[in-house]
C-alpha positions in Angstrom: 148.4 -28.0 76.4 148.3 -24.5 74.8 149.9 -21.0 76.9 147.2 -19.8 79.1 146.8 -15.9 78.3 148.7 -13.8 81.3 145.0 -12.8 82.4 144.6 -16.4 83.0 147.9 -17.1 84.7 147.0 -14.4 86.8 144.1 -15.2 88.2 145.3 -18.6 89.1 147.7 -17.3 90.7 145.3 -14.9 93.0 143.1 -17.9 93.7 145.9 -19.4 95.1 147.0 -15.9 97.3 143.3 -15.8 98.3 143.6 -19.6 99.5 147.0 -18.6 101.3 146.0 -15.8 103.2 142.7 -16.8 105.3 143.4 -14.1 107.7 145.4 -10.2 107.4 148.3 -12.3 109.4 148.1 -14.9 106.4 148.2 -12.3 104.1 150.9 -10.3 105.3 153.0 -13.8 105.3 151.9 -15.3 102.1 152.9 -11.9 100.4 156.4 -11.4 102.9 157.2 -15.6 101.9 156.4 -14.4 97.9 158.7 -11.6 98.0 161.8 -13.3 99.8 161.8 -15.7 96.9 161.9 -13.0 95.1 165.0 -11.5 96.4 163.7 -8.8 98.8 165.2 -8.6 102.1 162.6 -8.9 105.5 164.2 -5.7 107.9 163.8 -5.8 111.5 161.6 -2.6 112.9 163.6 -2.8 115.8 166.9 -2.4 114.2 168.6 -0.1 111.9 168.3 -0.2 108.3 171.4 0.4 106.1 169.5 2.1 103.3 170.6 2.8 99.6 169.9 0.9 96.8 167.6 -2.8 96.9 164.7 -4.3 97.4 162.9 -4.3 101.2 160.0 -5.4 103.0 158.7 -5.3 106.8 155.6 -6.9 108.5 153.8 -5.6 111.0 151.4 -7.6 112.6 148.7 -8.0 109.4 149.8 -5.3 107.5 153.0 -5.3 105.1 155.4 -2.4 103.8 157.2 -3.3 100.5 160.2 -1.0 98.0 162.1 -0.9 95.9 164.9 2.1 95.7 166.7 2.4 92.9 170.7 3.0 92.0 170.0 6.6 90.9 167.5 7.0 93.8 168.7 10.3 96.2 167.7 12.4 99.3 164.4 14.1 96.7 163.3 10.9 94.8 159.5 10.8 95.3 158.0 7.7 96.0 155.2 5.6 94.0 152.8 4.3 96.2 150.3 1.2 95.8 147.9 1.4 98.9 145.7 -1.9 99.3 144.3 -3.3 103.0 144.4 -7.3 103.7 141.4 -7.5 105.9 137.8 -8.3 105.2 134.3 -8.2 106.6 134.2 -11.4 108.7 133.7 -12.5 112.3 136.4 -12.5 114.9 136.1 -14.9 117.9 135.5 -13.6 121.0 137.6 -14.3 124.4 135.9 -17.3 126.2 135.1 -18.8 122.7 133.5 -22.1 123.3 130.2 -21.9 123.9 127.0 -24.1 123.0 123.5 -25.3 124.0 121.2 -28.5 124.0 124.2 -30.9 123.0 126.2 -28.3 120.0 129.4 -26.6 120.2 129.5 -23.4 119.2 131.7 -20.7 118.6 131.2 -16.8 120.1 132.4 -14.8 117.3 131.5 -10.8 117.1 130.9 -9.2 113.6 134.2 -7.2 111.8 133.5 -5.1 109.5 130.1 -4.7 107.5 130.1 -8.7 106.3 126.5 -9.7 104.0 125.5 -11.9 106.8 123.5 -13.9 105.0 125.8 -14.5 102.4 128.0 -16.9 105.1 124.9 -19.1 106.3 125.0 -22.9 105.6 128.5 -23.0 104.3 131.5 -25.0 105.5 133.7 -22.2 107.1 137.6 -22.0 109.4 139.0 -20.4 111.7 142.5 -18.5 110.9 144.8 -16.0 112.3 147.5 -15.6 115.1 147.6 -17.2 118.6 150.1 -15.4 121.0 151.5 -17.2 124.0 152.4 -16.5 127.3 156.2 -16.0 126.3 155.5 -13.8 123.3 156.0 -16.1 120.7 153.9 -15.8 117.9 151.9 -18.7 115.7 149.8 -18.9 112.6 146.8 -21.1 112.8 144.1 -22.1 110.0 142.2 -24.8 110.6 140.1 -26.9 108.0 137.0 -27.1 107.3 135.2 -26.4 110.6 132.2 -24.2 111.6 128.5 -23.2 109.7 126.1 -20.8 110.8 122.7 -23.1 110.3 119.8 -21.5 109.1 116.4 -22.0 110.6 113.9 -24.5 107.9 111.6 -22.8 106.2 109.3 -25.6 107.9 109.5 -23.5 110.6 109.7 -20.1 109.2 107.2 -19.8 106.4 107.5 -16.3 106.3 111.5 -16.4 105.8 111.6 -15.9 101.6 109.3 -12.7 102.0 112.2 -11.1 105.0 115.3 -12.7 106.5 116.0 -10.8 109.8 119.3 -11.9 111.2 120.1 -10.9 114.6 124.1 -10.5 115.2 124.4 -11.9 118.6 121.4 -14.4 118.9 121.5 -15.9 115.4 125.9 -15.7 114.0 126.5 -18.2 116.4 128.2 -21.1 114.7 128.4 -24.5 115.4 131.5 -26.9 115.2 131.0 -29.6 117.5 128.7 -32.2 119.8 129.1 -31.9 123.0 128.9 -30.3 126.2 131.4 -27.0 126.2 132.7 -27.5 129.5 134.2 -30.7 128.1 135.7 -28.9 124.7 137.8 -25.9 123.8 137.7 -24.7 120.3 141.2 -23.2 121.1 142.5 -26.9 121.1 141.7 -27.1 117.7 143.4 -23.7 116.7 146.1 -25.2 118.7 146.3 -28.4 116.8 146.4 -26.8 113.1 149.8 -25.3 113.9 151.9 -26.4 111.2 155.8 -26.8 112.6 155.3 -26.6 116.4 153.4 -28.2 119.0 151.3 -25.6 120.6 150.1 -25.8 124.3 146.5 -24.1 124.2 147.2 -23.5 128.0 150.1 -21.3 127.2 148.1 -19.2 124.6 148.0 -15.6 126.2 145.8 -13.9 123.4 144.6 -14.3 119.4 143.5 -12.9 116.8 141.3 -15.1 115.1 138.9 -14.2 112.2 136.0 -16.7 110.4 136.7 -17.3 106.5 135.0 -19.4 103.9 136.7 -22.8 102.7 135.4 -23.0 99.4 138.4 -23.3 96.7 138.3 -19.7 94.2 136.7 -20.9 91.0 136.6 -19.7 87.1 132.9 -20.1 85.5 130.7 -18.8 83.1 129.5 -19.2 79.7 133.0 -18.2 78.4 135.1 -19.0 81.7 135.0 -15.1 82.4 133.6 -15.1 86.3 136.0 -15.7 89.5 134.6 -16.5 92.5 136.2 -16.2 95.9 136.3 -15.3 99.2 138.3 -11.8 99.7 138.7 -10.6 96.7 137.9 -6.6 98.7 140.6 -6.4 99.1 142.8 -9.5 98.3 142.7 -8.5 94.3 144.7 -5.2 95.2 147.1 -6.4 97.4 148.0 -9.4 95.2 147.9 -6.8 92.1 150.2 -4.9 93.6 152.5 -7.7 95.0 152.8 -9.2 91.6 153.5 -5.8 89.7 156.4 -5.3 92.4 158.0 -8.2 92.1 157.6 -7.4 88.1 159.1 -4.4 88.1 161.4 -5.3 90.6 162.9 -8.3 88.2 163.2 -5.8 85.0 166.0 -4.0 86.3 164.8 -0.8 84.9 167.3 1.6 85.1 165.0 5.1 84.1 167.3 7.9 85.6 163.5 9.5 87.0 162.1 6.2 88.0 160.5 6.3 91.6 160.8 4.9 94.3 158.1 1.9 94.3 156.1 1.4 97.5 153.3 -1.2 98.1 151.1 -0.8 101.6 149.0 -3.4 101.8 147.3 -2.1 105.5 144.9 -4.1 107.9 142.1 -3.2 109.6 140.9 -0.1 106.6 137.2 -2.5 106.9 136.7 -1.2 110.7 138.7 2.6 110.1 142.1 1.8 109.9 142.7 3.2 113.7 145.3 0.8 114.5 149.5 0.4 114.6 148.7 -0.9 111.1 146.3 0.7 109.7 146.2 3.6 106.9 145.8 6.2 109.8 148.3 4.5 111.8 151.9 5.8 111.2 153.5 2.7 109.2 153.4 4.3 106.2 155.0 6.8 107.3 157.7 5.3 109.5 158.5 3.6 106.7 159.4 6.5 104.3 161.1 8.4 106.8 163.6 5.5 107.1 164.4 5.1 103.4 164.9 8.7 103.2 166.9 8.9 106.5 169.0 6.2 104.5 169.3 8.5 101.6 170.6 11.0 103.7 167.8 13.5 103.4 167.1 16.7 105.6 163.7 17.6 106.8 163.4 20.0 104.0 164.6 17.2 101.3 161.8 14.7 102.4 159.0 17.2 102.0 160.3 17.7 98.5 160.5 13.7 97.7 156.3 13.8 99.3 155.7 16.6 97.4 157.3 14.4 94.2 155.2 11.3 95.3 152.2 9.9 94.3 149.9 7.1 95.5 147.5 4.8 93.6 144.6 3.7 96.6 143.6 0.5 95.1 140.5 -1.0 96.7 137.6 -3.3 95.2 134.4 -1.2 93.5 131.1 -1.7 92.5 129.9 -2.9 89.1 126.6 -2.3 88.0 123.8 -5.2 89.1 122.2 -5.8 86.5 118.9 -6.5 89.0 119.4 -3.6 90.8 120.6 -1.3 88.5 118.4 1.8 89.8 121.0 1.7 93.0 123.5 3.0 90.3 124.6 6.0 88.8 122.3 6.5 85.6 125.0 7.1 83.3 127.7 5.0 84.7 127.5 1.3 84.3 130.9 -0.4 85.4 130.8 -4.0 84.1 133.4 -7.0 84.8 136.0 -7.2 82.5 135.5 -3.6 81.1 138.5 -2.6 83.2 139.8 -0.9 86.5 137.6 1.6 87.8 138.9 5.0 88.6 136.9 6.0 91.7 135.3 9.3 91.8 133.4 11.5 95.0 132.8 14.5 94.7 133.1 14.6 98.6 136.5 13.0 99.2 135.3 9.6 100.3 137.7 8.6 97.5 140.9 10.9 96.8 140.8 11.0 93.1 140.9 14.8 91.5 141.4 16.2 87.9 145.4 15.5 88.1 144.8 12.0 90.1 142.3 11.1 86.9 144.5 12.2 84.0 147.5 10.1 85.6 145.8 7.0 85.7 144.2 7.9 82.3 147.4 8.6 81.2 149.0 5.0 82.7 145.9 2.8 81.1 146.3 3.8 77.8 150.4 3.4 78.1 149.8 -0.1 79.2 146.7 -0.7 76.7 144.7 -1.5 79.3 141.1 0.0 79.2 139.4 1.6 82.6 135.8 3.0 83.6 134.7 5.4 85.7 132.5 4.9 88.9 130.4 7.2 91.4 127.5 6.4 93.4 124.1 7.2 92.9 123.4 10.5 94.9 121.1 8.9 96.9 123.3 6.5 98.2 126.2 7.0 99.8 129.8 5.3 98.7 132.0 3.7 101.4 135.5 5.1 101.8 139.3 3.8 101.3 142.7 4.2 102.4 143.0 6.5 99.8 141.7 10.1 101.9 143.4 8.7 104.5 147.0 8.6 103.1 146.3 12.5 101.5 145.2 13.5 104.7 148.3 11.8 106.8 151.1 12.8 104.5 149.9 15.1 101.9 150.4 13.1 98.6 148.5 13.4 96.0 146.1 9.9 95.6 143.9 8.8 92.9 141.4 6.1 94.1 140.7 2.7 91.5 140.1 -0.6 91.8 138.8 -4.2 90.3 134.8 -4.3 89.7 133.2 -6.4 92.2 129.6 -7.8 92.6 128.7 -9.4 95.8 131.1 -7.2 97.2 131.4 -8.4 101.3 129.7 -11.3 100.7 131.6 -14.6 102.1 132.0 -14.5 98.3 132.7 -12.3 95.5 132.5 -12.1 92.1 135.1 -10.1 89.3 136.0 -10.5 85.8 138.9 -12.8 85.1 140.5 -9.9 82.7 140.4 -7.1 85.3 143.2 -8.1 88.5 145.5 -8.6 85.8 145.2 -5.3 84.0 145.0 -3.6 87.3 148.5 -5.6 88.0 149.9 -4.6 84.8 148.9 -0.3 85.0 150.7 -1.0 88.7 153.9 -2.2 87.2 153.9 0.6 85.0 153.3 3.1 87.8 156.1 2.1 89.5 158.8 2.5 87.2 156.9 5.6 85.5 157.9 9.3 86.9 154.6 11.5 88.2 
């Protein structure tokens, strides 16, 4: 069998991340288990950190902090920062979960995030995330293949191809089960999918439990040049940036001005990122304070190291539709495999300026990797990133970018197979290339 080109490789390799990392708490230990092999070393948050030289990461709930400091690294070595988020637009079950009517079980889930709800209706879907217990212990859960939200026949709807009208708390109520629900707990069945420990569901004191598709990523097209999977906003940046990491932490570069080489892959950025690990949470920057505190800088020193920093906010765009196309700019057109986008807004809901834009310019053609500009049609307002959010908190300068998306927040999204893999490969470079 012939080499598969390292765009291919790659995106095998993110269908397999995806298929990992269900839920933010997946995602956070898919990545942590990826980097131990490695050679990082998992620190304790509660503990002190010996600093200096190596490679590092911490978990917090869903959200993970990875570096690497270098030998030459000292008390005003800025820091290169990958900012990605490992949530997604979904459904999280709601306390007193089992519910049901006229012989189903059903599931009471409340919408996270801004999800396409249609895009999740008739398909076979599982629960994931972390159940808590009583004594603080914690457990990751995924079930198989487990829930749909039926839609109604067009028998009896006639009307439903000229409108569908889904109501969030009458009709994203999905089923799982026959049965009376006095008789049934769906939080048996999180129980039971507990790999390596037998879980009381009686001793479960609180979850965190999120919906996600069970359909396998796939490659398709006329030319095999279309992926297809659930979470690829924002999976394809965190695993971009987890995979350029580990890169350029296995070159052993030993550039006298390289960085220091940060990835933040946050949770919750799809609901504001207000949370102990979210972008305007203080992880981040708890983080940074402790490597420089290791490096044995003053107050003063670790403003000049920010000031020296730089962060790339990588977080799934928009390519142009090519049947809706009028909901685009006019005269730009992202398309899949033309690239990483470099994100633009004239009002801040993406951090790029003049000197964010000639950077990444600067990286793409260093790594021969091509990129495309995106901003949103004036009449339509863009969503937001991480990116303000990380300028705002600790006053680096960020450029936003990201992989082209269609679909993007459905229960399934489409890129090109080329672009993860050149976003990957302008990361690496970032990291071990001085600002």
């Amino acid at each position: 069998m012939p080499n598969q080109s390292p765009a291919a490789d790659h995106i095998q390799d993110l269908g397999a991340f995806v298929s990992a990392s269900p839920s933010s708490f997946h995602a956070a230990h898919e990545a942590g288990r990826r980097l131990a092999d490695a050679g990082f070393t998992r620190l304790d948050e509660l503990e002190p950190w010996d600093g200096g030289a190596g490679r590092y990461f911490i978990i917090r709930d869903g959200a993970l902090i990875a570096w690497v400091v270098p030998e030459h690294a000292g008390p005003t070595t800025g820091f290169h920062i990958l900012g990605a988020h490992t949530d997604s637009p979904s459904f999280k079950l709601k306390p007193k979960p089992t519910t049901g009517a006229y012989g189903w079980l059903q599931a009471g889930v409340e919408v996270y995030g801004g999800p396409l709800l249609n895009s999740w209706l008739d398909r076979e879907l599982r629960l994931a995330g972390r159940l808590v217990m009583l004594d603080g212990t914690e457990h990751l859960a995924a079930t198989g293949p487990l829930l749909r939200f039926p839609q109604l026949a067009i028998h009896l709807d006639r009307a439903v191809n000229d409108g569908l009208t889904l109501d969030k708390q009458r009709h994203m109520n999905p089923v799982w089960g026959l049965g009376n629900p006095a008789d049934f707990d769906v939080l048996r069945v999180l129980a039971s999918s507990v790999e390596g420990a037998s879980v009381d569901p009686a001793r479960i004191g609180g979850y965190d439990v999120v919906i996600a598709d069970t359909q396998a990523p796939a490659v398709f097209g006329g030319s095999g040049e279309f992926f297809a999977s659930g979470r690829l906003d924002n999976l394809s940046s965190t695993h971009a940036g987890l995979a350029a990491l580990i890169a350029h932490a296995s070159s052993g570069s030993a550039d006298a001005a390289a960085p220091i080489a940060v990835l933040a892959a946050f949770d919750h950025e799809e609901i504001g990122s207000n949370s102990r690990s979210g972008a305007c949470g203080p992880i981040l920057e708890d983080v940074l304070v402790r490597i420089s505190d290791g490096l044995g800088a003053s107050v003063s020193q670790r403003r000049q190291a920010l000031a020296a920093s730089f962060c790339v906010s990588a977080d799934a765009g928009h390519a142009v539709h090519p049947n809706y196309a009028e909901r685009h700019d006019p005269a730009n057109h992202p398309v899949l495999n033309g690239g990483p986008l470099l994100k633009i807004n004239a009002n801040q809901r993406y951090a790029t300026d003049a000197p964010g834009a000639a950077l990444w310019a600067r990286l793409c053609g260093e790594a021969g990797v091509p990129y495309q500009e995106f901003v949103s049609n004036n009449a339509i307002p863009c969503g937001s990133t991480i990116g303000p959010l990380t300028a705002t908190r600790l006053g680096i300068r960020t450029v936003d970018v990201g992989v082209a998306l269609l679909s993007m927040h459905s229960a399934r999204e489409l890129c090109g197979v080329e672009d993860p893999w050149r976003l990957a490969s302008v990361a690496e470079l970032f990291f071990r290339t001085a600002s």
